[in-house]
C-alpha positions, -999 to 999 in steps of 0.1 A, spaced: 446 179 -209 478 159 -215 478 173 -247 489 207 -230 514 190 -204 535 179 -236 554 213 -235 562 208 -199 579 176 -201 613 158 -217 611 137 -242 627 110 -218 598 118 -191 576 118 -223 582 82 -237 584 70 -198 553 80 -182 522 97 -205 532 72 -236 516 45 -214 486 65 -206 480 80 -236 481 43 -252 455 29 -220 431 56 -232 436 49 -270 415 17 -263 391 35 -240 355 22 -238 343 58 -247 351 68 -276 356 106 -273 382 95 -248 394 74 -277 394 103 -302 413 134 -282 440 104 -272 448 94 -312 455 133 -311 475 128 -280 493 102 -297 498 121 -326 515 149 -306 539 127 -292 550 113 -317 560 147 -333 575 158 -302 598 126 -293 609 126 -330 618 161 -333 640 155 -303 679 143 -305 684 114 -307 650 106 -326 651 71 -307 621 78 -286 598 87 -313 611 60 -332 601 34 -310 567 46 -303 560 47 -339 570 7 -337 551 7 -307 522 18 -329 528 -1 -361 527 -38 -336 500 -27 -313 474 -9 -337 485 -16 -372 492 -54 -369 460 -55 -348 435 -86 -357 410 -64 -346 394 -41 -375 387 -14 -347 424 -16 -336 438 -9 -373 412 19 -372 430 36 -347 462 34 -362 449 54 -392 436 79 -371 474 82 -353 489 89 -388 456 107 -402 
């Protein structure tokens, strides 16, 4: 459902309160949960870098690339790939 509540919200409100949630349920236990939030993730990236100043979307794509794609964990770098898939 927080796909939907993107619309509602700045890109400000955005990067400050649902990019911490959405990345909590991208290493869920369940993986459906796991799933719908890499296409959570995805959306938010699109909206915070379509925004002005980019900076947002900008920093949660480095926010991605050190957390998922430098991950030791194979399952980790999994999820990155399904971010940018």
């Amino acid at each position: 459902q927080l796909i939907l509540l993107l619309e509602l919200y700045s890109p400000r409100d955005v990067y400050d309160y649902l990019r911490p949630i959405a990345l909590n349920l991208c290493a869920d236990k369940v993986s459906s949960v796991r799933w719908i939030s890499y296409k959570l993730v995805s959306e938010m990236v699109k909206k915070l870098h379509a925004a002005t100043p980019p900076t947002f979307g900008v920093d949660l794509i480095n926010e991605l690339v050190e957390n998922f794609g430098r991950c030791p964990k194979w399952s980790g770098r999994q999820a990155f790939v399904f971010v940018c898939q």
